[in-house]
N, C-alpha and C positions, 0 to 999 in steps of 0.2 A: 556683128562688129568683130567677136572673139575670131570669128572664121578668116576673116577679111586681115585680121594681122598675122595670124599664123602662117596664110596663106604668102604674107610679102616677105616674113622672114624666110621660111623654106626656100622662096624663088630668090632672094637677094643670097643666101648660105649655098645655092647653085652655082648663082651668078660667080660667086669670089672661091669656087671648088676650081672653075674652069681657066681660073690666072695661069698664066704659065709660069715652069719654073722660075722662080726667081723673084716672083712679085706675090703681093697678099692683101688683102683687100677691098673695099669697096671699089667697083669697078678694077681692079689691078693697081690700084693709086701710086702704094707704096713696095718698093725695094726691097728683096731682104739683106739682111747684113750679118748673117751666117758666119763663124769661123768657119775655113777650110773649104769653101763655098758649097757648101751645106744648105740642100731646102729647103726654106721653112716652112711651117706650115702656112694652106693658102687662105686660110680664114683667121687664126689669131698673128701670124707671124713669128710664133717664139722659134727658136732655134734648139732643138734638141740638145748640142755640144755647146752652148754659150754664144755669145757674140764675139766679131769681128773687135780686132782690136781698135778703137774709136770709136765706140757705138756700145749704148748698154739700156736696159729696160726688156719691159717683159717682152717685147716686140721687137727688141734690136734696133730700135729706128730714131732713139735718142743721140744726139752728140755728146761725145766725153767731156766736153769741155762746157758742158749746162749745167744748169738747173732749169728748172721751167716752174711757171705758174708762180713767179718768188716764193718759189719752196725750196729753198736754201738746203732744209733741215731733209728734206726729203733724196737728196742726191746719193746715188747708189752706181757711180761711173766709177769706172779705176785709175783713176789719175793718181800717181802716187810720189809729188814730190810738190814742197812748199814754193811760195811764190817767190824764194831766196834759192831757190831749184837743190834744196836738199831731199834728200833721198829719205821715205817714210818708212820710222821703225813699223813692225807687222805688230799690228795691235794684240796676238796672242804673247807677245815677248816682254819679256820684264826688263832688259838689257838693251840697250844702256840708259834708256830713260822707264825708271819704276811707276804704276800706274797702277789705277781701282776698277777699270771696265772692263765688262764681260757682254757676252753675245745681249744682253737685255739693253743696253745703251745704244742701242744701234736700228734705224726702224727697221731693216728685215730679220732679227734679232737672230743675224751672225754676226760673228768675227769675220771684220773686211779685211782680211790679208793685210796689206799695206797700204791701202786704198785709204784716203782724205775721205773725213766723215762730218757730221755735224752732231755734236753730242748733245745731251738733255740739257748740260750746262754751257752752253757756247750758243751764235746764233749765225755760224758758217761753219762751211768745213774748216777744217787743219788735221793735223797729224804729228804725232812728235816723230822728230829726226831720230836721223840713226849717228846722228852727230853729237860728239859727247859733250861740246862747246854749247848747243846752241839745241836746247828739249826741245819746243816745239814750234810750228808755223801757220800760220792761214796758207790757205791753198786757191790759187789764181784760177776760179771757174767761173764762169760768167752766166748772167740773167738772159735765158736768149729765148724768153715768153712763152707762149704758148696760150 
Protein backbone atom coordinates (compact mmCIF):
# COMPACT_ATOMS: atom_id res chain seq x y z
CA UNK A 1 0.00 0.00 0.00
CA UNK A 2 3.14 2.34 1.14
CA UNK A 3 4.36 1.80 -2.64
CA UNK A 4 0.93 2.48 -4.10
CA UNK A 5 0.88 6.10 -2.40
CA UNK A 6 4.20 7.10 -3.05
CA UNK A 7 3.75 6.13 -6.33
CA UNK A 8 0.44 8.66 -6.77
CA UNK A 9 2.24 11.34 -5.05
CA UNK A 10 5.39 11.36 -7.33
CA UNK A 11 3.02 11.14 -10.49
CA UNK A 12 0.55 13.79 -9.26
CA UNK A 13 4.15 16.22 -8.06
CA UNK A 14 4.86 15.59 -12.06
CA UNK A 15 1.69 16.10 -13.12
CA UNK A 16 1.49 19.94 -11.38
CA UNK A 17 5.73 20.31 -12.43
CA UNK A 18 4.26 20.49 -16.00
CA UNK A 19 1.54 23.64 -15.36
CA UNK A 20 2.69 26.30 -17.56
CA UNK A 21 3.82 29.40 -16.50
CA UNK A 22 1.43 31.01 -14.72
CA UNK A 23 -0.72 28.43 -13.18
CA UNK A 24 0.10 25.81 -9.98
CA UNK A 25 -1.46 23.14 -9.02
CA UNK A 26 -3.55 20.11 -9.07
CA UNK A 27 -4.23 19.70 -12.67
CA UNK A 28 -3.06 23.57 -13.36
CA UNK A 29 -6.42 24.55 -11.34
CA UNK A 30 -5.07 27.75 -9.91
CA UNK A 31 -3.59 31.14 -11.23
CA UNK A 32 -0.65 32.62 -9.91
CA UNK A 33 -0.97 36.12 -8.53
CA UNK A 34 2.76 37.06 -8.35
CA UNK A 35 3.92 40.79 -7.94
CA UNK A 36 5.54 42.02 -11.08
CA UNK A 37 4.18 38.81 -12.78
CA UNK A 38 6.61 36.81 -11.38
CA UNK A 39 6.23 32.62 -11.49
CA UNK A 40 5.31 31.03 -9.10
CA UNK A 41 6.21 28.13 -8.16
CA UNK A 42 4.24 25.15 -10.06
CA UNK A 43 3.52 22.96 -7.15
CA UNK A 44 2.98 25.12 -3.88
CA UNK A 45 2.21 28.62 -5.74
CA UNK A 46 4.23 30.87 -3.28
CA UNK A 47 5.71 33.88 -4.92
CA UNK A 48 9.31 34.39 -4.28
CA UNK A 49 8.82 38.62 -4.17
CA UNK A 50 5.39 38.58 -2.36
CA UNK A 51 1.91 38.87 -3.74
CA UNK A 52 0.15 40.91 -6.21
CA UNK A 53 -1.53 43.63 -4.73
CA UNK A 54 -5.19 42.22 -3.80
CA UNK A 55 -4.18 38.77 -3.16
CA UNK A 56 -2.27 37.57 -0.06
CA UNK A 57 -1.52 33.99 1.62
CA UNK A 58 1.00 31.55 1.25
CA UNK A 59 -0.18 30.82 -2.31
CA UNK A 60 -1.08 34.16 -3.34
CA UNK A 61 -4.55 32.95 -4.29
CA UNK A 62 -6.56 34.50 -1.36
CA UNK A 63 -8.56 37.94 -1.75
CA UNK A 64 -7.61 41.15 0.25
CA UNK A 65 -10.86 41.62 1.01
CA UNK A 66 -11.47 37.98 3.23
CA UNK A 67 -11.07 36.04 5.62
CA UNK A 68 -11.96 32.54 5.22
CA UNK A 69 -13.11 29.59 7.20
CA UNK A 70 -14.54 32.50 9.96
CA UNK A 71 -11.28 32.89 10.81
CA UNK A 72 -11.56 36.47 11.38
CA UNK A 73 -8.40 36.34 13.73
CA UNK A 74 -6.47 34.63 11.14
CA UNK A 75 -6.48 37.47 8.28
CA UNK A 76 -2.94 38.33 7.09
CA UNK A 77 -4.09 40.73 3.82
CA UNK A 78 -2.91 44.19 3.55
CA UNK A 79 -5.85 46.22 3.68
CA UNK A 80 -4.83 49.24 5.48
CA UNK A 81 -7.65 51.54 6.22
CA UNK A 82 -10.80 51.46 8.61
CA UNK A 83 -14.30 51.01 7.46
CA UNK A 84 -14.70 55.12 8.14
CA UNK A 85 -11.65 54.88 5.17
CA UNK A 86 -9.07 56.22 7.73
CA UNK A 87 -5.71 55.55 7.01
CA UNK A 88 -3.88 52.86 9.51
CA UNK A 89 -1.17 54.03 11.88
CA UNK A 90 2.05 51.21 11.06
CA UNK A 91 1.80 49.22 14.08
CA UNK A 92 5.61 49.56 14.90
CA UNK A 93 4.75 53.54 15.62
CA UNK A 94 3.91 54.96 18.86
CA UNK A 95 2.63 58.38 17.14
CA UNK A 96 0.03 59.46 17.18
CA UNK A 97 -1.88 56.86 18.87
CA UNK A 98 0.53 55.07 21.82
CA UNK A 99 0.20 51.37 22.16
CA UNK A 100 1.51 47.78 23.99
CA UNK A 101 1.96 45.24 20.90
CA UNK A 102 4.65 43.88 19.56
CA UNK A 103 5.52 41.28 16.81
CA UNK A 104 3.84 38.38 19.51
CA UNK A 105 0.16 39.80 19.19
CA UNK A 106 0.06 38.99 15.80
CA UNK A 107 -0.47 35.26 14.30
CA UNK A 108 2.61 35.40 11.98
CA UNK A 109 4.32 37.06 14.94
CA UNK A 110 5.30 40.12 12.91
CA UNK A 111 4.79 43.56 12.76
CA UNK A 112 2.04 44.17 9.95
CA UNK A 113 3.09 47.42 8.55
CA UNK A 114 -0.16 49.12 8.58
CA UNK A 115 -2.06 46.39 7.64
CA UNK A 116 -5.73 45.80 9.88
CA UNK A 117 -5.14 42.89 12.29
CA UNK A 118 -7.14 40.84 14.68
CA UNK A 119 -5.43 41.12 18.03
CA UNK A 120 -5.56 38.56 21.15
CA UNK A 121 -7.84 40.98 22.58
CA UNK A 122 -10.46 41.98 19.78
CA UNK A 123 -12.47 39.33 17.80
CA UNK A 124 -11.97 41.39 14.17
CA UNK A 125 -9.48 43.13 12.51
CA UNK A 126 -9.05 47.04 13.20
CA UNK A 127 -6.16 49.23 13.25
CA UNK A 128 -5.55 52.47 15.00
CA UNK A 129 -5.56 55.58 12.72
CA UNK A 130 -3.16 57.86 11.79
CA UNK A 131 -5.80 60.38 12.81
CA UNK A 132 -5.38 62.19 15.88
CA UNK A 133 -9.28 62.80 16.40
CA UNK A 134 -10.33 59.38 16.04
CA UNK A 135 -7.45 56.11 17.68
CA UNK A 136 -8.82 53.36 16.21
CA UNK A 137 -11.40 51.38 13.70
CA UNK A 138 -12.85 47.98 12.58
CA UNK A 139 -11.76 47.28 9.23
CA UNK A 140 -14.48 46.46 6.40
CA UNK A 141 -13.19 42.58 5.24
CA UNK A 142 -15.55 40.14 4.58
CA UNK A 143 -16.44 36.27 5.30
CA UNK A 144 -16.02 34.90 1.83
CA UNK A 145 -15.76 30.86 3.18
CA UNK A 146 -13.89 28.63 2.15
Amino acid sequence: MSTLCCHSVERMKSLMERCPDGYFGYKCKFRCQCQHQEVCDKISGHCPKGCKNGFWGTSCHLDNMCYYNNQRRLYLGSISYTSKMNTCQRWEAKVPHAHNYTEKSFPDNRLPSNFCRTTPDSDRPWCYTTDTHDRWGYCKINNCGM
